[in-house]
Backbone as a printed PyTorch tensor [residue, N CA C, xyz], in Angstrom:
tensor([[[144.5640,  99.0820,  35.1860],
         [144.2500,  99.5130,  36.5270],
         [143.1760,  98.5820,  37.0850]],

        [[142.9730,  98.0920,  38.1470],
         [142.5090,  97.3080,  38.6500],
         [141.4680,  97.9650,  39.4660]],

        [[139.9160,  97.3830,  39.4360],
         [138.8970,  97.2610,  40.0510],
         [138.8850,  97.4740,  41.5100]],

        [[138.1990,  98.6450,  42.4160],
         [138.3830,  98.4380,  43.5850],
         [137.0640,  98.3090,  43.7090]],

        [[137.1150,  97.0040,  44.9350],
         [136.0100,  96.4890,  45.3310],
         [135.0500,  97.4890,  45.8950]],

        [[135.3120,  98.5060,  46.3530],
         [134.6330,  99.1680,  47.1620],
         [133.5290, 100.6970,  45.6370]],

        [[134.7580, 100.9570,  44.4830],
         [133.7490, 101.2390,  43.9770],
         [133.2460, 100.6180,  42.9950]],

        [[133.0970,  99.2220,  42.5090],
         [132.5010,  98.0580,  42.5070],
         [131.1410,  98.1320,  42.9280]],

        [[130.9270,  98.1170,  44.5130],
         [129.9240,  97.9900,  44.7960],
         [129.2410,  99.2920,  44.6970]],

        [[129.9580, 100.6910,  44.7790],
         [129.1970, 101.8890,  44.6970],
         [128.6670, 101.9010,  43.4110]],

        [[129.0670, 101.2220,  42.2300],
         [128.4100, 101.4820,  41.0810],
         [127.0570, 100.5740,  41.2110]],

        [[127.3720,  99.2920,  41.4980],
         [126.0400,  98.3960,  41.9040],
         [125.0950,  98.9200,  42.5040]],

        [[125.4280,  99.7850,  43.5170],
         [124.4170, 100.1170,  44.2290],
         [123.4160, 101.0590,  43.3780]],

        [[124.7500, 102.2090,  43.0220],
         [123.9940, 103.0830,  41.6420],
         [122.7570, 102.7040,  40.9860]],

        [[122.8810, 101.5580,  40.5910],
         [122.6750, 100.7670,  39.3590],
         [120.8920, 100.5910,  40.1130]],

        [[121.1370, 100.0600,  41.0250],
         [119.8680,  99.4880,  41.4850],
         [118.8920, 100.4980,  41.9740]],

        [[119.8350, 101.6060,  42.2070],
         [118.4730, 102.7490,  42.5610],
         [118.0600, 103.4690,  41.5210]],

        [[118.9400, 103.4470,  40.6030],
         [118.4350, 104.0000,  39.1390],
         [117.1570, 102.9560,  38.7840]],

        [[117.4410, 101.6190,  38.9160],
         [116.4210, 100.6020,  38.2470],
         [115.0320, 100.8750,  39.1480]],

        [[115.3880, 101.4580,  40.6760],
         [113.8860, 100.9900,  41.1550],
         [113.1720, 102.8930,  40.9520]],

        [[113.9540, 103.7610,  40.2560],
         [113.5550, 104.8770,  40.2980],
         [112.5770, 104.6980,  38.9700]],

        [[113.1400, 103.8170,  38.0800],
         [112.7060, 103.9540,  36.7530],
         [110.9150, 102.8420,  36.8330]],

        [[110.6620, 102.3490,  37.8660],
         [109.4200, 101.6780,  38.3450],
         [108.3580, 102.6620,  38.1190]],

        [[107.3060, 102.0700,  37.7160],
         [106.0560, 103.0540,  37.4600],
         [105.5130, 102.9780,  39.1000]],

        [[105.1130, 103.8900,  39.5280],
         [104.3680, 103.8750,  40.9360],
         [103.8720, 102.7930,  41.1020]],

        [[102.5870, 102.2930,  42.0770],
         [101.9670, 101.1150,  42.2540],
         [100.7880, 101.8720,  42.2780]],

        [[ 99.6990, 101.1120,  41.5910],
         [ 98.6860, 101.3530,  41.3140],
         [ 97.7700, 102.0950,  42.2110]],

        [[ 97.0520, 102.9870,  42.6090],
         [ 95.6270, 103.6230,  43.6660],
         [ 95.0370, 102.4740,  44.1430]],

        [[ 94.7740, 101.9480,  45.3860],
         [ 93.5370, 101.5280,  45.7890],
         [ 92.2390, 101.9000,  44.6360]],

        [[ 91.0610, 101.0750,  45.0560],
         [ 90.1420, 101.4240,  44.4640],
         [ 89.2380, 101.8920,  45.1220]],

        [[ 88.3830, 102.6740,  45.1770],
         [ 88.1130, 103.9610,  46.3950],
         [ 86.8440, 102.7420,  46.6540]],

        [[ 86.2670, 102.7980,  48.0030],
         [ 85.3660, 101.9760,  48.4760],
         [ 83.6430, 101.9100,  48.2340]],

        [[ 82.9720, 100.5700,  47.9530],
         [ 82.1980, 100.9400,  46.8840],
         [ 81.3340, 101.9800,  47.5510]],

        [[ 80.8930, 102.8060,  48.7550],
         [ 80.2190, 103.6040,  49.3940],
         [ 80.5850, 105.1560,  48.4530]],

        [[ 81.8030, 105.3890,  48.7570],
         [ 82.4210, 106.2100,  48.0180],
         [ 82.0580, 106.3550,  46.0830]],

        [[ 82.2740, 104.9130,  45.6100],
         [ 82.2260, 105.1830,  44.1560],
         [ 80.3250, 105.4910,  43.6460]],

        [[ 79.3220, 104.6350,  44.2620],
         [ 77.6760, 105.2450,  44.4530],
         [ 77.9070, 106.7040,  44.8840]],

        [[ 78.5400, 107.5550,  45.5820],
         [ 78.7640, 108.9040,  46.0990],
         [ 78.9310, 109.1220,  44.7030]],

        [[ 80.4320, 109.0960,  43.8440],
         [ 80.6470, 109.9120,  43.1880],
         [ 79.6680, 110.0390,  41.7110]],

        [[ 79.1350, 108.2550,  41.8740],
         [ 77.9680, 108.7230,  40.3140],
         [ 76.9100, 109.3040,  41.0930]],

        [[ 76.4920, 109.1790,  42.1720],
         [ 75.3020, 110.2690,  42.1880],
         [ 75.5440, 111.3300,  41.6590]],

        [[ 76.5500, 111.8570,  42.3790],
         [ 77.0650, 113.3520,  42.6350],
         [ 76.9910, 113.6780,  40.7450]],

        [[ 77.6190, 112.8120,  39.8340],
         [ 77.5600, 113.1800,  38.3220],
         [ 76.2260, 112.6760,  37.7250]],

        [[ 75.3840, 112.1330,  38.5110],
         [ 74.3920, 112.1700,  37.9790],
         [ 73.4600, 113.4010,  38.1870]],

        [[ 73.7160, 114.1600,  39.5050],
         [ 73.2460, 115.2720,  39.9960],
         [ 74.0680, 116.5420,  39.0710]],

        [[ 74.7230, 116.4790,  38.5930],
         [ 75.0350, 117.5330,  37.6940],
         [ 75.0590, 117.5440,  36.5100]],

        [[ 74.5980, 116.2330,  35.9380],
         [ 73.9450, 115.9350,  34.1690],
         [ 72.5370, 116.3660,  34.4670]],

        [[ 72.0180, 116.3190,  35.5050],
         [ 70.1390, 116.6700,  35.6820],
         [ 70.0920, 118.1540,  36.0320]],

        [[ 70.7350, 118.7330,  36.5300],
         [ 70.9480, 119.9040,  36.9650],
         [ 70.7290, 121.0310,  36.0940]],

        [[ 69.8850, 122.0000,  36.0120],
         [ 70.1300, 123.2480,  35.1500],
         [ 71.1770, 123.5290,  35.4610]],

        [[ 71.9480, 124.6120,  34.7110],
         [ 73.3500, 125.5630,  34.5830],
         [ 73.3320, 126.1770,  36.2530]],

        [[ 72.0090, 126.8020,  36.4150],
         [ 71.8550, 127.9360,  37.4330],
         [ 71.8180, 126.8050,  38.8970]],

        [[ 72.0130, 125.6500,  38.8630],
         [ 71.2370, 124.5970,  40.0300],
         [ 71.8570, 123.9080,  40.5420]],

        [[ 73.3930, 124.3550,  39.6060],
         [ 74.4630, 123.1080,  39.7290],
         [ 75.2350, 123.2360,  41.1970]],

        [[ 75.0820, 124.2370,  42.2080],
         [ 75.6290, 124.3230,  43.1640],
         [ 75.5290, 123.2590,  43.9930]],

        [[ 73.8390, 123.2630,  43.9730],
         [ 73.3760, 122.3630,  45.2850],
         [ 74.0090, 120.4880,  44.7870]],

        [[ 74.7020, 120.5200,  44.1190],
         [ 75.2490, 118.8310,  43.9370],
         [ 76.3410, 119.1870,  44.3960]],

        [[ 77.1640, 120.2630,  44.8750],
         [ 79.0380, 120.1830,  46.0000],
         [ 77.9740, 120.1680,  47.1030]],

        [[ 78.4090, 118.7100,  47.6140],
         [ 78.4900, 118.5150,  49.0870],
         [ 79.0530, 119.0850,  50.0160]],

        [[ 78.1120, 119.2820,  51.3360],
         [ 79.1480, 120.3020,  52.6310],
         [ 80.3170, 119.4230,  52.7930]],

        [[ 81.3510, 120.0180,  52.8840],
         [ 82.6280, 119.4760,  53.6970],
         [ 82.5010, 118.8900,  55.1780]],

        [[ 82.9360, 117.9330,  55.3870],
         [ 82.7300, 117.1370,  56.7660],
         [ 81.4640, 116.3560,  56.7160]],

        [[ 80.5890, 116.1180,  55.6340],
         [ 79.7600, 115.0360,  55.3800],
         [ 80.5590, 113.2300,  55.8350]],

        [[ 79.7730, 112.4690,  56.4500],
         [ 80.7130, 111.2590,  56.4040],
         [ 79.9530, 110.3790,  55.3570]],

        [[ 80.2890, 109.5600,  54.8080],
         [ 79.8530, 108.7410,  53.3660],
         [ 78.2030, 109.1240,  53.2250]],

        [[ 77.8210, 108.1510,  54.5540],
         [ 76.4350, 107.9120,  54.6020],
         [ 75.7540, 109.4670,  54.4150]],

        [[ 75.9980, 110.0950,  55.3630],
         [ 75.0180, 112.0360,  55.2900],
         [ 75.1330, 112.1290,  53.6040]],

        [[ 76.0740, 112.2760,  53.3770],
         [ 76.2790, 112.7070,  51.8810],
         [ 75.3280, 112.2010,  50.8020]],

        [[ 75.5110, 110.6460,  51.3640],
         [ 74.9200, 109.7640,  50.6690],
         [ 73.3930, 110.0370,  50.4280]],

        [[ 72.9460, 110.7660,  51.6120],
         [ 71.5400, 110.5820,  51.5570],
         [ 71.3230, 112.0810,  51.1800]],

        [[ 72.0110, 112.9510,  51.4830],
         [ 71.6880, 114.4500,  51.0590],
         [ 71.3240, 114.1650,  49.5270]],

        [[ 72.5410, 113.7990,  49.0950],
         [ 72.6700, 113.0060,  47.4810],
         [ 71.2840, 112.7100,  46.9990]],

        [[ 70.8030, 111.9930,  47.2860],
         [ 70.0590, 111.1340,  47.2220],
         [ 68.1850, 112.0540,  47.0450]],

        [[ 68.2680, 113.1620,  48.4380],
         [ 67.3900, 113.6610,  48.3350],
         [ 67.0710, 115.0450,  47.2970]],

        [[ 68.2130, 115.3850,  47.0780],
         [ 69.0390, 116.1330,  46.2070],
         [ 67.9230, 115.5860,  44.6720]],

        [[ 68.2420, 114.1540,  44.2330],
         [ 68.3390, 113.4970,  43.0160],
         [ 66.7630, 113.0810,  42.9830]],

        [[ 66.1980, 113.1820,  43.9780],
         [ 64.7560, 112.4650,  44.1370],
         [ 63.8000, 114.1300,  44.3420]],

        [[ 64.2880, 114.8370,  44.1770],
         [ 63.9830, 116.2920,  44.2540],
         [ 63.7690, 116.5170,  42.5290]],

        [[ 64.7950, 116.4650,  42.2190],
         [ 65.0670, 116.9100,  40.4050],
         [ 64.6420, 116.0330,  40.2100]],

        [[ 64.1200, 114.7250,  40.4210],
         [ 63.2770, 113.5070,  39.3930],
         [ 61.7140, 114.2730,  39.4370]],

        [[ 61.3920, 114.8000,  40.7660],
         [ 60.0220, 115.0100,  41.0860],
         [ 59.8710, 116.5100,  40.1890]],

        [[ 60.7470, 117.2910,  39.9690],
         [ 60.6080, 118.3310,  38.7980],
         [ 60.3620, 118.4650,  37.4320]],

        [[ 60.7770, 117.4220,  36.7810],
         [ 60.6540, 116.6150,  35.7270],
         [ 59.0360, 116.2210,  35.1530]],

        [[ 58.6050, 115.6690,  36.2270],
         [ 56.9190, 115.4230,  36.0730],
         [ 56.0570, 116.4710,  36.0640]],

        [[ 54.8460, 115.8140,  35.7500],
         [ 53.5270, 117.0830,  36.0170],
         [ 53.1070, 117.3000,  37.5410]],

        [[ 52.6650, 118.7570,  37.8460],
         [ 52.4800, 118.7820,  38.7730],
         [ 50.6980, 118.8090,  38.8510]],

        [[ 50.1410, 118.8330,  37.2160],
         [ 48.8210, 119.1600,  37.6600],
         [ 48.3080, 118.0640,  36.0980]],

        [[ 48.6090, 116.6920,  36.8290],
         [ 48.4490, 115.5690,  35.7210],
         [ 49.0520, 114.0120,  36.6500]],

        [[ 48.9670, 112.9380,  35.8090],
         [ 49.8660, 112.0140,  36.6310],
         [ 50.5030, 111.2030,  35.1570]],

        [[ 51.1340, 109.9010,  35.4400],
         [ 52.0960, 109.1080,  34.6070],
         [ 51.6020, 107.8800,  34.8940]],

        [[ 51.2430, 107.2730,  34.0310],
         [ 51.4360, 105.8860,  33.9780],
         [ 52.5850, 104.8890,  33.3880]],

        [[ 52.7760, 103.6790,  33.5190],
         [ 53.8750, 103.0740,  33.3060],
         [ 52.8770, 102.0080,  32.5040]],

        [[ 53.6820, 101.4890,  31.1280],
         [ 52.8160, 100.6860,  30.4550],
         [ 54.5660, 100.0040,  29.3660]],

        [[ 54.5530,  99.0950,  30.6740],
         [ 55.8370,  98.3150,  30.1800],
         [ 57.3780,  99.2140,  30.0590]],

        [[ 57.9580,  99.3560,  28.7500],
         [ 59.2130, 100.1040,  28.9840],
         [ 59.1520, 101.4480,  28.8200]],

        [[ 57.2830, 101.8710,  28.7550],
         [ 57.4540, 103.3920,  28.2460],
         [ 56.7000, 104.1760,  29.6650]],

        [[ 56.5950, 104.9950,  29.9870],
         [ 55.6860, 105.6710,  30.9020],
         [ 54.7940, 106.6540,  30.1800]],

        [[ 54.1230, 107.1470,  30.6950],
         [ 53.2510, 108.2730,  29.4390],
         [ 52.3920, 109.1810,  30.7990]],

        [[ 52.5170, 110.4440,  30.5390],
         [ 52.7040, 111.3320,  31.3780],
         [ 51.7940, 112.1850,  31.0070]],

        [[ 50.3560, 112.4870,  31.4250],
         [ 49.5180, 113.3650,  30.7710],
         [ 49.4280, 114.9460,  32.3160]],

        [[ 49.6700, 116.1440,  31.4930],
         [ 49.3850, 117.0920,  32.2440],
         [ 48.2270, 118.2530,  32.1420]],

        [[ 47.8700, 119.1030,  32.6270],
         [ 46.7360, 120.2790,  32.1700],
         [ 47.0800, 121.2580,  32.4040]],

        [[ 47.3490, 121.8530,  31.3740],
         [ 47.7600, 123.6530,  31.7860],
         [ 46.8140, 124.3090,  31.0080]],

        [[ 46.1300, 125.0430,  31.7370],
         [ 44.9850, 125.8270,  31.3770],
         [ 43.7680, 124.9690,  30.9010]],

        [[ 43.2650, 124.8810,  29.9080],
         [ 42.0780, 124.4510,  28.8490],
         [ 42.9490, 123.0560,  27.9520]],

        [[ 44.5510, 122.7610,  28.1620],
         [ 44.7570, 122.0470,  26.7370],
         [ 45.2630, 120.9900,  27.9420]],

        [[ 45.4420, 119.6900,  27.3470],
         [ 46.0270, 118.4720,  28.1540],
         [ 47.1220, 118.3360,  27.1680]],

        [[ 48.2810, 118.1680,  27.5400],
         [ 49.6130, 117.8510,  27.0420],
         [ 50.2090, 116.7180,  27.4370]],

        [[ 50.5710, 115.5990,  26.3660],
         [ 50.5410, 113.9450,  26.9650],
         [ 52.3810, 113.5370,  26.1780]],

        [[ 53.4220, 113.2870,  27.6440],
         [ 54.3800, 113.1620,  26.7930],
         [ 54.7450, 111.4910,  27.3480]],

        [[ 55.2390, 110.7810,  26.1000],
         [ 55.4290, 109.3130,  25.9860],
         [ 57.4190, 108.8640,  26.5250]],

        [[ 57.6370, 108.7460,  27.6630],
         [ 58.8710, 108.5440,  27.8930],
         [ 59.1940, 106.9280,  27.6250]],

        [[ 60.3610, 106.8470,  27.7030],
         [ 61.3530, 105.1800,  27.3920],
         [ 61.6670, 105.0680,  28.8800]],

        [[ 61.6270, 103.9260,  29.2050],
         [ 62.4710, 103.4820,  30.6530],
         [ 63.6430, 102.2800,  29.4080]],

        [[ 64.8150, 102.9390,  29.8900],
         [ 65.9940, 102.6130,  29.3670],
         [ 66.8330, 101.7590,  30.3390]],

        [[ 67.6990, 100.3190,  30.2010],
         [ 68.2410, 100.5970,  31.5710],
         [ 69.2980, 101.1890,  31.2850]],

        [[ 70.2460, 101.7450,  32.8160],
         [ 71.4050, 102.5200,  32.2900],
         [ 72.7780, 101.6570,  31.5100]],

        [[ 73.5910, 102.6330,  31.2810],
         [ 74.6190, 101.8020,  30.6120],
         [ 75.6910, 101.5360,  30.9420]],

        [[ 75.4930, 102.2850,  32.3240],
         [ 76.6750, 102.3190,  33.7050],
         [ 76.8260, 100.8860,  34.0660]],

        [[ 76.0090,  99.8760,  33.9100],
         [ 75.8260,  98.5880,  34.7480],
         [ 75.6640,  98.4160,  36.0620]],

        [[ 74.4080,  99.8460,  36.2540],
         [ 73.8120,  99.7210,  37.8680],
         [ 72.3850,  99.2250,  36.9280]],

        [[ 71.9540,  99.3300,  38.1600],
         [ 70.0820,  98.5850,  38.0420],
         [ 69.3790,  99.8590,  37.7970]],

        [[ 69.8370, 101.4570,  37.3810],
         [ 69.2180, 102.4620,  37.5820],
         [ 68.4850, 102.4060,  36.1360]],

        [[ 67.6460, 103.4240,  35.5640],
         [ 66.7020, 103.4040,  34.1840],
         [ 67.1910, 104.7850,  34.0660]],

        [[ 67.1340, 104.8590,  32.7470],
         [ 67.1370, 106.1550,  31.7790],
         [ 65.7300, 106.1820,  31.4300]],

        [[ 66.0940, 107.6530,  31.4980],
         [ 64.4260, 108.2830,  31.3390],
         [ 64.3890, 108.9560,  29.9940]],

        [[ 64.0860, 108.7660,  28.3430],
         [ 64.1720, 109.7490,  27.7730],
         [ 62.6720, 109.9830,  26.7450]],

        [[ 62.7720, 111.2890,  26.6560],
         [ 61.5070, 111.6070,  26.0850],
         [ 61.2620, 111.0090,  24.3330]],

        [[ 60.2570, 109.8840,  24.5410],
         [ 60.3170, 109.1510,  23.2110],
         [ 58.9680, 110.0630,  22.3700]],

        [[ 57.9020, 110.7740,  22.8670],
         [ 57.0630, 111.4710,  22.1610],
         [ 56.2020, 112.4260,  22.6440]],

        [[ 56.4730, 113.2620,  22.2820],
         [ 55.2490, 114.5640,  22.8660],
         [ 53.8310, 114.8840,  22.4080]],

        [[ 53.0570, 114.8590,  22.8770],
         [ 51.3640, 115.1230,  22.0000],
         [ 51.0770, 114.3140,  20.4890]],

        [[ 51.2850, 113.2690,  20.6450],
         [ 50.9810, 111.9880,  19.5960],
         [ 49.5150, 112.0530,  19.2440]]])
């Protein structure tokens, strides 16, 4: 029995939409770098965050990059300033800082690391290298 041209080409055609179905998608854009500083704040604001605190890092809806950006921002410069003494100060003495406070009658002196991060921004890790030495 002989080949008809016509379903000939209906199988060809077949053929080729099967092949471009079997294509992996095309890759995401890469979200813009305004956007990707948004989203590590935003996870840096919820690694610093107590359990009970974690609200205030979801941004209002209808923020445009920049608002966010800076809510973010004041958000993260809020919880850095919690961290410290409020009735003492810190000095910086190369990669360590050292942080003396007074509560009541006793002075309590804790020795931090300035780390840089490992993200490959210019930001520092802060971690507590010694307490009352």
């Amino acid at each position: 029995m002989p080949v008809r041209p016509i379903t000939l080409a209906a199988l060809v055609g077949l053929l080729l939409t099967a092949a471009e179905c079997d294509q992996p998608p095309p890759p995401k854009p890469p979200k813009p770098l305004a956007e990707r500083i948004l989203d590590k704040m935003v996870n840096r604001c919820e690694a610093m965050a107590p359990k009970d605190e974690q609200a205030q890092c979801v941004l209002s809806p209808g923020l445009s990059t920049l608002e966010a950006t800076n809510a973010m921002h004041r958000i993260l410069v809020k919880q850095g300033m919690t961290m410290f003494p409020r009735d003492g100060h810190c000095d910086r003495h190369g990669l360590f800082m050292i942080c003396t406070e007074k509560i009541g009658e006793k002075t309590t002196s804790v020795m931090y690391r300035l780390d840089d991060a490992k993200d490959g921004s210019d930001s520092k890790v802060l971690s507590v290298w010694s307490r009352e030495w």
